[in-house]
PQR file with spaces between the fields and no chain letter, atoms N, CA, C, O and H, PARSE charges and radii, in Angstrom:
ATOM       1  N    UNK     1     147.698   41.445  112.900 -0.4000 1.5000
ATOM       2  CA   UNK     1     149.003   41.078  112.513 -0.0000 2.0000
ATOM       3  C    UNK     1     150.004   41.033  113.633  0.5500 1.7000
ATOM       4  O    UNK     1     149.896   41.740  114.635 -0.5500 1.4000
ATOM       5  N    UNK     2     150.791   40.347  113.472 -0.4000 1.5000
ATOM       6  CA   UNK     2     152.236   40.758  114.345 -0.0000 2.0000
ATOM       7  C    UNK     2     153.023   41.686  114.504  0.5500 1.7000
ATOM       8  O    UNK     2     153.028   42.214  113.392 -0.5500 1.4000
ATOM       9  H    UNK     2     150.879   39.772  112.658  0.4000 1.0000
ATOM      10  N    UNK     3     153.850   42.377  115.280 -0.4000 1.5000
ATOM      11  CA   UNK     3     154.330   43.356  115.234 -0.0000 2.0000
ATOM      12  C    UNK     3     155.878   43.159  116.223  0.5500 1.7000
ATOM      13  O    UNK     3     155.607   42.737  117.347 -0.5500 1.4000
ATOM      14  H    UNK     3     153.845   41.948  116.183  0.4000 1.0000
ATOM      15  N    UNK     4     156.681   43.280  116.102 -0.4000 1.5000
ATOM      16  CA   UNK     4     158.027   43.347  116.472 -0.0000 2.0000
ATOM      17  C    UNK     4     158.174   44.912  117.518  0.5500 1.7000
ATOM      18  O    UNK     4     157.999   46.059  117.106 -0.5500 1.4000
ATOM      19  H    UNK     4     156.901   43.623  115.188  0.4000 1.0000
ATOM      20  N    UNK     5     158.437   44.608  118.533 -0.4000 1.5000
ATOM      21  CA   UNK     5     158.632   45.904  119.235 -0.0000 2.0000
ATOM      22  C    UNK     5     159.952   46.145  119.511  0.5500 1.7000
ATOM      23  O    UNK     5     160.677   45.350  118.913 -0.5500 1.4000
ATOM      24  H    UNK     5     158.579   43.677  118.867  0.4000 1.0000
ATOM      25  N    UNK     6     160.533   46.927  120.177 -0.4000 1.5000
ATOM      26  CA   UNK     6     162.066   47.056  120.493 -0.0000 2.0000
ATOM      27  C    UNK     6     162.951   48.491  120.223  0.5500 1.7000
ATOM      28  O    UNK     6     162.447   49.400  119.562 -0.5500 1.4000
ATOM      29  H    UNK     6     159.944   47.573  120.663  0.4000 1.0000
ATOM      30  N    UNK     7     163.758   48.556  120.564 -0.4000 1.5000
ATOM      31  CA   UNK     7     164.335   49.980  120.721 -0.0000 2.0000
ATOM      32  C    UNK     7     165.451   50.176  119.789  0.5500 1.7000
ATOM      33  O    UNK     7     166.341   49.336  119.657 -0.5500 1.4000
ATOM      34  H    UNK     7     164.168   47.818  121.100  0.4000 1.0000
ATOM      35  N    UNK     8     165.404   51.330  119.114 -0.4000 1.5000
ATOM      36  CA   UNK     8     166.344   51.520  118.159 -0.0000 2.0000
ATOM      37  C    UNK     8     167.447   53.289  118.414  0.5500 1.7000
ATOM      38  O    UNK     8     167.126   54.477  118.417 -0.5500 1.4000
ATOM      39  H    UNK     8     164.681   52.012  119.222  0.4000 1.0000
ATOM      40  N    UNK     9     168.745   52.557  118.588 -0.4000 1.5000
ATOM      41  CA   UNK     9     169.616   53.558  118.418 -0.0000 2.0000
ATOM      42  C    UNK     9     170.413   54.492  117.611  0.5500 1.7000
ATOM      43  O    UNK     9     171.576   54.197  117.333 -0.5500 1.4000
ATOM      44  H    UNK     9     169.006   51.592  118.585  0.4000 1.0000
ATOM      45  N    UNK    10     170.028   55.298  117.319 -0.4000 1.5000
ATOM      46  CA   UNK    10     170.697   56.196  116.293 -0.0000 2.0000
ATOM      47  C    UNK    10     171.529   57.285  116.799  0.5500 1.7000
ATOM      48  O    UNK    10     170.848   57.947  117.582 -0.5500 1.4000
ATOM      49  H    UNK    10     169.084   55.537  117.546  0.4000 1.0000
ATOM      50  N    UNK    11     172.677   57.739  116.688 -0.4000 1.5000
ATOM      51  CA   UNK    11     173.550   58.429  117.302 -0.0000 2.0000
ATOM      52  C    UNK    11     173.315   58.826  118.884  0.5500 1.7000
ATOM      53  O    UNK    11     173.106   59.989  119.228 -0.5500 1.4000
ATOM      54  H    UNK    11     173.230   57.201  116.052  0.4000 1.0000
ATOM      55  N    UNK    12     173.375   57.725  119.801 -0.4000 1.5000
ATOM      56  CA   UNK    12     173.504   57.749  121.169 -0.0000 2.0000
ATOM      57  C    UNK    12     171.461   57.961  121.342  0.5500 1.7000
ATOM      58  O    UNK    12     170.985   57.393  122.324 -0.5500 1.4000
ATOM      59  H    UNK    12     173.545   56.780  119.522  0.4000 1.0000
ATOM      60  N    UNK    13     170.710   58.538  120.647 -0.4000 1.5000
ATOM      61  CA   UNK    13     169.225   58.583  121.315 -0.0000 2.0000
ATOM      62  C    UNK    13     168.707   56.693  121.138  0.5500 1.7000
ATOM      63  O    UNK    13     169.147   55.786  120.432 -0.5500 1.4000
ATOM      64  H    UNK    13     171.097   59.000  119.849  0.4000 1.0000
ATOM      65  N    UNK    14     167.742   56.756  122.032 -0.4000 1.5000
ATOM      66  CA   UNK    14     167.526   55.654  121.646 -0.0000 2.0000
ATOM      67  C    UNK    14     165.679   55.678  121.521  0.5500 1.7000
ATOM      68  O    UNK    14     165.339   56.355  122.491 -0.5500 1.4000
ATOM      69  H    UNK    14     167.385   57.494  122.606  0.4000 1.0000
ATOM      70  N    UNK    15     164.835   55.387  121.020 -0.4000 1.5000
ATOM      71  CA   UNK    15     163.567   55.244  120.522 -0.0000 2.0000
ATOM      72  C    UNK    15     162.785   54.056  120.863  0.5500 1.7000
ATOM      73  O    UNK    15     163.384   53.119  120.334 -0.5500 1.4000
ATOM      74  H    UNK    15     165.110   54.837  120.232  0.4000 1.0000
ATOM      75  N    UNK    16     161.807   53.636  121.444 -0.4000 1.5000
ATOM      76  CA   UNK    16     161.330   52.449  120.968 -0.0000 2.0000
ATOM      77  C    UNK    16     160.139   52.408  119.597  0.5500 1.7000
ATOM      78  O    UNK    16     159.165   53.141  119.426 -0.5500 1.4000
ATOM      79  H    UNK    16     161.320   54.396  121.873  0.4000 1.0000
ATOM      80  N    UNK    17     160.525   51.534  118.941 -0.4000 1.5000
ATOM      81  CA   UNK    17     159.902   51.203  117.355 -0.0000 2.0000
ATOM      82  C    UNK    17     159.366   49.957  117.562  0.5500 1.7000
ATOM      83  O    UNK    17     159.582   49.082  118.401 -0.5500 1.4000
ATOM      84  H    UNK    17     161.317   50.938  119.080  0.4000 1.0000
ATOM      85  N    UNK    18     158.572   50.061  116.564 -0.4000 1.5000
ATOM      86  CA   UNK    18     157.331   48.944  116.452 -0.0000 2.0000
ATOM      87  C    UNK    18     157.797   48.326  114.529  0.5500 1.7000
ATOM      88  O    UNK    18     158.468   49.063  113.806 -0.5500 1.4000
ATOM      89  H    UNK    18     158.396   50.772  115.882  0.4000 1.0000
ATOM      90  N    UNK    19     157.437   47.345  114.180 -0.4000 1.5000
ATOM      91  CA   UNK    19     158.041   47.125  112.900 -0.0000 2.0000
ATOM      92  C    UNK    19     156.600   45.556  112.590  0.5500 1.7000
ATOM      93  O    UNK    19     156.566   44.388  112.978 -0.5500 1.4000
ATOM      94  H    UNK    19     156.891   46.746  114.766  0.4000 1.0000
ATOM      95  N    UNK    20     155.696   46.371  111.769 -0.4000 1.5000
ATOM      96  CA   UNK    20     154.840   45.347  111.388 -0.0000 2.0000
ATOM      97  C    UNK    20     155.570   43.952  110.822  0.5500 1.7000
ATOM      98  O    UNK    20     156.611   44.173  110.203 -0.5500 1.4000
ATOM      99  H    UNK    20     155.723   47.320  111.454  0.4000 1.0000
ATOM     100  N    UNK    21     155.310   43.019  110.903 -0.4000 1.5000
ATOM     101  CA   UNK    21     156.086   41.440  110.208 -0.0000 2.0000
ATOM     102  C    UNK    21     154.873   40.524  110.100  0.5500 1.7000
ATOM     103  O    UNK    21     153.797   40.654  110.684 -0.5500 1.4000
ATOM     104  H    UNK    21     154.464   42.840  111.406  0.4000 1.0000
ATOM     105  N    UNK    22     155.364   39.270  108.975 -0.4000 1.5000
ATOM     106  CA   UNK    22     154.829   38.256  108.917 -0.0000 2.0000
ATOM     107  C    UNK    22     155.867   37.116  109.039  0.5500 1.7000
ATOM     108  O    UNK    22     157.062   37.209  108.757 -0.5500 1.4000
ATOM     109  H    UNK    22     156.238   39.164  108.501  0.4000 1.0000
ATOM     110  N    UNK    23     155.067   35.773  109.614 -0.4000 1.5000
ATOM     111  CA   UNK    23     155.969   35.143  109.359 -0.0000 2.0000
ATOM     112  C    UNK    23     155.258   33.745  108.584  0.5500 1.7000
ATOM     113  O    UNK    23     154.052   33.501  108.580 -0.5500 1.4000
ATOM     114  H    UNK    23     154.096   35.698  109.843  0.4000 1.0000
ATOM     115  N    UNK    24     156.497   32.780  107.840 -0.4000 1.5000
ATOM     116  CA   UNK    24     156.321   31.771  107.234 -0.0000 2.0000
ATOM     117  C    UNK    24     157.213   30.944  107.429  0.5500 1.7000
ATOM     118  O    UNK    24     158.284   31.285  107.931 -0.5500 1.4000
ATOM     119  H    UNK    24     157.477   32.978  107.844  0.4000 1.0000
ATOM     120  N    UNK    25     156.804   29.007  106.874 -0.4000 1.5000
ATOM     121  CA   UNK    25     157.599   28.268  106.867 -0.0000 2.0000
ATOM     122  C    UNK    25     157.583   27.839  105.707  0.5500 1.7000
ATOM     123  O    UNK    25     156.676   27.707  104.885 -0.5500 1.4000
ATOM     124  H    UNK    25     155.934   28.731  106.466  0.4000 1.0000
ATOM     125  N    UNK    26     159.306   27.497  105.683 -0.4000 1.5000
ATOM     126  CA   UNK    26     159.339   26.837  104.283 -0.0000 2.0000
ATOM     127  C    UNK    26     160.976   26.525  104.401  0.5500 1.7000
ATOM     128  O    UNK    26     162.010   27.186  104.501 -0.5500 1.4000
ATOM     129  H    UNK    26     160.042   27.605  106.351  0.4000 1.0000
ATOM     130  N    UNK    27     160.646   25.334  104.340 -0.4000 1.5000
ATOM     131  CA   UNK    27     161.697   24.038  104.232 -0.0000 2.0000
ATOM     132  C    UNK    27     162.516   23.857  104.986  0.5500 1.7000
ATOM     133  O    UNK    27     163.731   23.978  104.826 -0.5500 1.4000
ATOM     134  H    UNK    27     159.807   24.798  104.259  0.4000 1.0000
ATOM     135  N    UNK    28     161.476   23.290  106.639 -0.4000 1.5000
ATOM     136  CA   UNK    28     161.766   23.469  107.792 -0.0000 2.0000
ATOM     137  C    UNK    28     162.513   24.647  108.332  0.5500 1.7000
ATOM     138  O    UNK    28     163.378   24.502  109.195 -0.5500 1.4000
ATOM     139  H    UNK    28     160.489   23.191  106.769  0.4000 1.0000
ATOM     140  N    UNK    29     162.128   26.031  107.740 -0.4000 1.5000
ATOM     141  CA   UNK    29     162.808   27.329  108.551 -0.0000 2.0000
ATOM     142  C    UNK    29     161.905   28.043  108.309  0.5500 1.7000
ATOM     143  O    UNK    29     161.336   28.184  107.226 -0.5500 1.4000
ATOM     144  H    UNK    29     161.424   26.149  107.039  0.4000 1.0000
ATOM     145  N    UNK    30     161.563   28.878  109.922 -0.4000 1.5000
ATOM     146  CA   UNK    30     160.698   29.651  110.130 -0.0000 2.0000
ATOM     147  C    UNK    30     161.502   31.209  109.642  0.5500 1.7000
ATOM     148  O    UNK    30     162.485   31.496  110.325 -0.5500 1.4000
ATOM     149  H    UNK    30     162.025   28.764  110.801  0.4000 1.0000
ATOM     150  N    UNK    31     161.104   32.249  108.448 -0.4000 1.5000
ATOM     151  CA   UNK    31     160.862   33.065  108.015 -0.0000 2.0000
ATOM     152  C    UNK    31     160.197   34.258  108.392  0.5500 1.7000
ATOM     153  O    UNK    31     158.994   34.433  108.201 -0.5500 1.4000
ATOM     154  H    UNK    31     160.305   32.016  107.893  0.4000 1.0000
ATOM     155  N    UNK    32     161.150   35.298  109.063 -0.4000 1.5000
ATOM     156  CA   UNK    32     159.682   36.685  109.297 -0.0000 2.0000
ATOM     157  C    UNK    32     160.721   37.651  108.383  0.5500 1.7000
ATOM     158  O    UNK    32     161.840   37.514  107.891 -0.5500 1.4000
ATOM     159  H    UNK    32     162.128   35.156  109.219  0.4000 1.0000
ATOM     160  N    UNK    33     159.769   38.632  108.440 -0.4000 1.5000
ATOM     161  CA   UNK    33     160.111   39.656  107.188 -0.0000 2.0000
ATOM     162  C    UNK    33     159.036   40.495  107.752  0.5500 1.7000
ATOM     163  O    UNK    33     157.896   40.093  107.985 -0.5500 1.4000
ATOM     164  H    UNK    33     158.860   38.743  108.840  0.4000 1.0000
ATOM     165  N    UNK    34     159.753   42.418  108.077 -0.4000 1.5000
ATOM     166  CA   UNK    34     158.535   43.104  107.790 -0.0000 2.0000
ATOM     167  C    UNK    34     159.370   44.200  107.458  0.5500 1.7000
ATOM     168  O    UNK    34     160.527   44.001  107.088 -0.5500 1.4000
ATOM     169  H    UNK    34     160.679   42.744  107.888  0.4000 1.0000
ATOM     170  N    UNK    35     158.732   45.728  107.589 -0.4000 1.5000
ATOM     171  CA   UNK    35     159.847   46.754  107.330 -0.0000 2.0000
ATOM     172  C    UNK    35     158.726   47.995  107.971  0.5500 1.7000
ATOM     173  O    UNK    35     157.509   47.962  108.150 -0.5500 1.4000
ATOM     174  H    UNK    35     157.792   45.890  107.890  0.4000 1.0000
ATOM     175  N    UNK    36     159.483   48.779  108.146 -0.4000 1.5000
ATOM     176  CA   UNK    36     158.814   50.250  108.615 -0.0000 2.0000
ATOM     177  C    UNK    36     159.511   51.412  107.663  0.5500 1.7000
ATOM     178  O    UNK    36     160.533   51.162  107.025 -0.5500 1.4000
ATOM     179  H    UNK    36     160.472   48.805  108.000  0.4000 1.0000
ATOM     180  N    UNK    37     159.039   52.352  107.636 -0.4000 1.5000
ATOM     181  CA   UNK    37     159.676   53.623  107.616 -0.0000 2.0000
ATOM     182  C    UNK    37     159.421   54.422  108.691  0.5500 1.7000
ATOM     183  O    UNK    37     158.416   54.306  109.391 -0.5500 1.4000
ATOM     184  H    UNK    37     158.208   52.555  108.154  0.4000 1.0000
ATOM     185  N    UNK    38     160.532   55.463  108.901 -0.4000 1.5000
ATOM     186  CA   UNK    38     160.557   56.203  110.311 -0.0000 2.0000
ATOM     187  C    UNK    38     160.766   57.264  109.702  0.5500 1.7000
ATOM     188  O    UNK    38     161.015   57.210  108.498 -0.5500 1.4000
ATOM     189  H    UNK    38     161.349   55.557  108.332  0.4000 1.0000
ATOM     190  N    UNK    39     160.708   58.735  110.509 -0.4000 1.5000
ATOM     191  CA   UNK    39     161.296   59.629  110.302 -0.0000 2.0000
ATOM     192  C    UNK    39     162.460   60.332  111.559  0.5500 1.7000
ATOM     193  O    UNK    39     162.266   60.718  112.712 -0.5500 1.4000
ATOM     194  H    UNK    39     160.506   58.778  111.487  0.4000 1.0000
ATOM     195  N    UNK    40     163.800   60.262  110.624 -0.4000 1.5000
ATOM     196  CA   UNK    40     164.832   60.283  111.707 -0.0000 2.0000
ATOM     197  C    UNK    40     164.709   61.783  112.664  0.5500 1.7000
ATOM     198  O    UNK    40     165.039   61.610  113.837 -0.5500 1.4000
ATOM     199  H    UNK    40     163.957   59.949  109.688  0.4000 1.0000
ATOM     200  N    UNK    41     164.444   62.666  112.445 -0.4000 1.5000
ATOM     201  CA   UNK    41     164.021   63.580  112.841 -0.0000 2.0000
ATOM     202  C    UNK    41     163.879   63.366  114.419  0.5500 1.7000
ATOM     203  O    UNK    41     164.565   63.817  115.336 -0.5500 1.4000
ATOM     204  H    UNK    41     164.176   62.808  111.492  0.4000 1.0000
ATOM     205  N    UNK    42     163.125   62.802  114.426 -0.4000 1.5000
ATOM     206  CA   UNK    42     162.101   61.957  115.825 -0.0000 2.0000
ATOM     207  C    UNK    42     163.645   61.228  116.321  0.5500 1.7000
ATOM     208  O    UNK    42     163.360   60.113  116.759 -0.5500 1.4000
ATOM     209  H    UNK    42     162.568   62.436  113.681  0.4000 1.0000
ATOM     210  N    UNK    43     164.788   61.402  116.385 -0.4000 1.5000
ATOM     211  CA   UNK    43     166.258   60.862  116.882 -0.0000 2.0000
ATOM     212  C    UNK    43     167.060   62.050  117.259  0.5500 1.7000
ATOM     213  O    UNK    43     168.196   62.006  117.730 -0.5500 1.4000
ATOM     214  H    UNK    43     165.019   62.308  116.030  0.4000 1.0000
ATOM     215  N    UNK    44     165.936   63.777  116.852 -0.4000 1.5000
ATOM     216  CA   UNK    44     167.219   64.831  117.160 -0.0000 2.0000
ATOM     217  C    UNK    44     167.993   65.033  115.884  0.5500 1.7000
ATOM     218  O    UNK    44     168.941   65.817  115.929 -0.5500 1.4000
ATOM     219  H    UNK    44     165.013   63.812  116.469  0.4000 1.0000
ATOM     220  N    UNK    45     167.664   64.330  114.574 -0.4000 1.5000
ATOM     221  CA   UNK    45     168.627   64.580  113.432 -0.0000 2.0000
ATOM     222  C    UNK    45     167.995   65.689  112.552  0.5500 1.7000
ATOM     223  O    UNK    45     166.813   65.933  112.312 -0.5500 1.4000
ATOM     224  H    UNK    45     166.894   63.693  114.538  0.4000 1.0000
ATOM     225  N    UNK    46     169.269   66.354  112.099 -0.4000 1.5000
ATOM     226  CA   UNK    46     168.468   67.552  111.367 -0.0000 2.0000
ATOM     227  C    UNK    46     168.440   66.919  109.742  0.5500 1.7000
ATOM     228  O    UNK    46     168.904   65.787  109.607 -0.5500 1.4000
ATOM     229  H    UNK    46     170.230   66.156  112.294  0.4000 1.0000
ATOM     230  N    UNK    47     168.070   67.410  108.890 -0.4000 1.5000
ATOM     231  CA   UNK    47     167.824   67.297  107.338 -0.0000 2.0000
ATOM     232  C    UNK    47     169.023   67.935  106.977  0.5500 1.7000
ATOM     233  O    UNK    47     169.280   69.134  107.082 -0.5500 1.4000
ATOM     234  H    UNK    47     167.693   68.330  108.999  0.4000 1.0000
ATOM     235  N    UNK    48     169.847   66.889  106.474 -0.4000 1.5000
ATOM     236  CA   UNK    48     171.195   67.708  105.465 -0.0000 2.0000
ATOM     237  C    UNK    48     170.759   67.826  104.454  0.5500 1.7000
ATOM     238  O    UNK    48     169.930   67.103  103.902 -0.5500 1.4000
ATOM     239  H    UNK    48     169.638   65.915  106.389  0.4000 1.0000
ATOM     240  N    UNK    49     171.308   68.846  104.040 -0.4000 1.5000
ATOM     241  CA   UNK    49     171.072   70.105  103.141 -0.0000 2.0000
ATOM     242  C    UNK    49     172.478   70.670  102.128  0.5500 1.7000
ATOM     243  O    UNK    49     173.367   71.157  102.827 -0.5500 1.4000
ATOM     244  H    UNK    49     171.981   69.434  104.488  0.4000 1.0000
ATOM     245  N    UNK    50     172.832   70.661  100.325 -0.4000 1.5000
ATOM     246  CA   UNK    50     173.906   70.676  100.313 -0.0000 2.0000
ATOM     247  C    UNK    50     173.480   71.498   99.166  0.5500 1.7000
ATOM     248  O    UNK    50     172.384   71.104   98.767 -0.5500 1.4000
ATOM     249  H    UNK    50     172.110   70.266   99.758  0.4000 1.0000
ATOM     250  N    UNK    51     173.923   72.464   98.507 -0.4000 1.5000
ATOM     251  CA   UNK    51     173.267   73.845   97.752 -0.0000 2.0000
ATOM     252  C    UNK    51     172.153   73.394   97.360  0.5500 1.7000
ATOM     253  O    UNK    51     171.344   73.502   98.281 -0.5500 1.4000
ATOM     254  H    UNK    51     174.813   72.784   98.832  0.4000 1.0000
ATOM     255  N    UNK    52     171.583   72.822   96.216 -0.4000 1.5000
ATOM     256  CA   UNK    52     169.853   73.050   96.020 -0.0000 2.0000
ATOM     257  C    UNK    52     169.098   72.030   96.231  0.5500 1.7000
ATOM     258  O    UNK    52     167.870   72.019   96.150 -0.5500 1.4000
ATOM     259  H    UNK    52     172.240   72.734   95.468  0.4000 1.0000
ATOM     260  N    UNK    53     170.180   70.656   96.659 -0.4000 1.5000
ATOM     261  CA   UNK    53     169.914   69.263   97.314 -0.0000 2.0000
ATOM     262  C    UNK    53     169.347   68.997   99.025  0.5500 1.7000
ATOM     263  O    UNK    53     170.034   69.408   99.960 -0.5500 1.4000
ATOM     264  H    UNK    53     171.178   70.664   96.725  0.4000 1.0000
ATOM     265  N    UNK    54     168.015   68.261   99.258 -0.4000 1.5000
ATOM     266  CA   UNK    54     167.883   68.103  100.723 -0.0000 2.0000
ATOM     267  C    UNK    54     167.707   66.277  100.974  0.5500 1.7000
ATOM     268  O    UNK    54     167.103   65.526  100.208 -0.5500 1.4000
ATOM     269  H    UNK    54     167.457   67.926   98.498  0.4000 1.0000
ATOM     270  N    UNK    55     168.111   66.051  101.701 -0.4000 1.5000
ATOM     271  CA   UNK    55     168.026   64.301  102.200 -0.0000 2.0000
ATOM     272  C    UNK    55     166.727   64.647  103.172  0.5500 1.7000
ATOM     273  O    UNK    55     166.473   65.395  104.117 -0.5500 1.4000
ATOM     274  H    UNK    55     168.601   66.662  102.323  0.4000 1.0000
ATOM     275  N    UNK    56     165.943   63.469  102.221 -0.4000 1.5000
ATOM     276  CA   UNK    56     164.582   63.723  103.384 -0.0000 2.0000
ATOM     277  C    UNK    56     164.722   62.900  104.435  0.5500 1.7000
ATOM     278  O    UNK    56     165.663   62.134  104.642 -0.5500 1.4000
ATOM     279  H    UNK    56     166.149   62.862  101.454  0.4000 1.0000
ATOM     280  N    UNK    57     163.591   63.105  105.215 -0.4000 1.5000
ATOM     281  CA   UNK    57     164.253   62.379  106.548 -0.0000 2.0000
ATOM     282  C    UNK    57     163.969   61.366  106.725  0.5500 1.7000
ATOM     283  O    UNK    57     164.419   60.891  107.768 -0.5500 1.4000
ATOM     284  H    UNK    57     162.827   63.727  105.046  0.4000 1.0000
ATOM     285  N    UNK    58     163.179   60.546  105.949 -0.4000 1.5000
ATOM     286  CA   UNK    58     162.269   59.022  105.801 -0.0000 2.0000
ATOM     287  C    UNK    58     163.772   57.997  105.747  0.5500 1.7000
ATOM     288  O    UNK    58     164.765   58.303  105.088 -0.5500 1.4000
ATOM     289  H    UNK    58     162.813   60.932  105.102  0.4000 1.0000
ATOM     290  N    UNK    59     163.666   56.978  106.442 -0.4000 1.5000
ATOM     291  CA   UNK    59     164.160   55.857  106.653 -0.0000 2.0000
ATOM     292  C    UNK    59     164.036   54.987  107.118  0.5500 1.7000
ATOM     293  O    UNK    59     163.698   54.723  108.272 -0.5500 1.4000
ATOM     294  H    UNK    59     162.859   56.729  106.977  0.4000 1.0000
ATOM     295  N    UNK    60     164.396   54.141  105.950 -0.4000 1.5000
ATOM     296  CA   UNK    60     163.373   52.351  105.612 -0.0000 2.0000
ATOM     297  C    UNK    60     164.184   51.456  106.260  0.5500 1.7000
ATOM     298  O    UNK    60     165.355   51.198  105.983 -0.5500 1.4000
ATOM     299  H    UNK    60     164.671   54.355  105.012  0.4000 1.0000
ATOM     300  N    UNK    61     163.447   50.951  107.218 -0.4000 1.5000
ATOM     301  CA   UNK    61     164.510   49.575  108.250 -0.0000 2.0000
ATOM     302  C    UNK    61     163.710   48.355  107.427  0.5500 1.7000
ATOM     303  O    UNK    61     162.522   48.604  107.220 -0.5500 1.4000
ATOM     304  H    UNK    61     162.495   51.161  107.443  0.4000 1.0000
ATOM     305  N    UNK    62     164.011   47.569  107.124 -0.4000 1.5000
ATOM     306  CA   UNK    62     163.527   45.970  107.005 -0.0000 2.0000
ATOM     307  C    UNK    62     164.551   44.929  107.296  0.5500 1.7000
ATOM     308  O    UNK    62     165.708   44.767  106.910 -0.5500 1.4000
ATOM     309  H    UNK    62     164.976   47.367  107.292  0.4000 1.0000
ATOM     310  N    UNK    63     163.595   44.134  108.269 -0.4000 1.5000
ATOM     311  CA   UNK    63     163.713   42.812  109.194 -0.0000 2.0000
ATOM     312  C    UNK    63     163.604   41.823  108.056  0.5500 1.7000
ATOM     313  O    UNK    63     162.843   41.956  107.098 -0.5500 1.4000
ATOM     314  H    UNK    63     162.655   44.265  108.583  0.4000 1.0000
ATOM     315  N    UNK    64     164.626   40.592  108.298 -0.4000 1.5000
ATOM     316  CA   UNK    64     164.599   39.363  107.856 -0.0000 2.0000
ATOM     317  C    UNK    64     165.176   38.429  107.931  0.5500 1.7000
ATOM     318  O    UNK    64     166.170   38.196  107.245 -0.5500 1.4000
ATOM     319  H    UNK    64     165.245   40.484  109.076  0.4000 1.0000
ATOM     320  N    UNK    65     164.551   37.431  109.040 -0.4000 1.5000
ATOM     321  CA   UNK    65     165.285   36.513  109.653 -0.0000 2.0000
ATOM     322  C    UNK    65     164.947   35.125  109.800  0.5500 1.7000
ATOM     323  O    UNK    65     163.815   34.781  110.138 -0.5500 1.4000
ATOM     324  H    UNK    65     163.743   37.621  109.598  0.4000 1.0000
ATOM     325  N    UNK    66     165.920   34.270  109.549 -0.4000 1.5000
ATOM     326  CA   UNK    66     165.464   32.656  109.065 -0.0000 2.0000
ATOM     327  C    UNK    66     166.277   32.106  110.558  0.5500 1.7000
ATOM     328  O    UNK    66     167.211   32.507  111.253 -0.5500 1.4000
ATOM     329  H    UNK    66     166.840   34.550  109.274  0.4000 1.0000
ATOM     330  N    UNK    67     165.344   30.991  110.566 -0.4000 1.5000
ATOM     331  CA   UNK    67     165.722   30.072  111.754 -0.0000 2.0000
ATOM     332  C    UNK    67     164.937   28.899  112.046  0.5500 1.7000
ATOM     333  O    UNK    67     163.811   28.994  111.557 -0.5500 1.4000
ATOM     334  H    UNK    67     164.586   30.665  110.001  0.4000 1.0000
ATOM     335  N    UNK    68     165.162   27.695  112.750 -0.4000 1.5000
ATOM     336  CA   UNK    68     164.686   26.349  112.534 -0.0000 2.0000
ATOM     337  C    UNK    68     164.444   26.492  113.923  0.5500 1.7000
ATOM     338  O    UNK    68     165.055   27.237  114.689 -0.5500 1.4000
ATOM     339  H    UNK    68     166.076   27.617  113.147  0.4000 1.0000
ATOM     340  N    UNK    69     163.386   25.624  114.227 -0.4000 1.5000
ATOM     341  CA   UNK    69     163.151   24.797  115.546 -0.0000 2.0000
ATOM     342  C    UNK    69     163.620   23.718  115.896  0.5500 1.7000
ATOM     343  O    UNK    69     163.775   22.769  115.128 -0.5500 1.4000
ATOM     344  H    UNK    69     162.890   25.019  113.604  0.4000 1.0000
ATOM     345  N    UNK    70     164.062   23.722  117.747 -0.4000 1.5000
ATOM     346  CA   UNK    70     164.989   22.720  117.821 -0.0000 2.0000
ATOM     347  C    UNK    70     163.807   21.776  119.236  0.5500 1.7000
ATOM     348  O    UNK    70     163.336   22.220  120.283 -0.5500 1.4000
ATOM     349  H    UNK    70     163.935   24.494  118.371  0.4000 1.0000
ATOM     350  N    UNK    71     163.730   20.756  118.764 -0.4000 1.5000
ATOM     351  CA   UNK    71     162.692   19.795  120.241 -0.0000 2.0000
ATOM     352  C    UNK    71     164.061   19.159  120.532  0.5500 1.7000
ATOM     353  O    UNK    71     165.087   18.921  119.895 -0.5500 1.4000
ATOM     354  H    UNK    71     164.112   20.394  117.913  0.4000 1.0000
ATOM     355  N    UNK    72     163.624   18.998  121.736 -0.4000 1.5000
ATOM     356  CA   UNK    72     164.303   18.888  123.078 -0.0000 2.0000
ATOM     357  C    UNK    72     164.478   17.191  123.664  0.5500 1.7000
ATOM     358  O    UNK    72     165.016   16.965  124.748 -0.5500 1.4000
ATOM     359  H    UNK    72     162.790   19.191  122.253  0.4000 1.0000
């Protein structure tokens, strides 16, 4: 498969991430779409925590981007 590489910033750290994708055409525009989950943790972030409530640390990025080809 394809894979999207590139660096992602979350409060000043910065990471490089990988983000599986596919892509397609349809009606003359090229289409990719993929998504990851991360765990922010891996950025230095702690797990907020609010009396018997916790935010887990999983967070879902998804890519999706349309665009045409241009000949020259």
């Amino acid at each position: 498969g394809l894979v999207a590489i590139g660096e992602l910033v979350m409060h000043g750290v910065s990471r490089q991430i990988e983000i599986p994708y596919s892509s397609r055409e349809n009606q003359g525009k090229w289409i990719l779409e993929g998504d990851v989950v991360l765990d922010h943790q891996e950025w230095g972030l702690e797990i907020v925590k609010l009396l018997f409530f916790r935010v887990k640390p999983k967070l879902g990025i998804r890519i999706h981007i349309e665009g045409v080809t241009h000949s020259e």
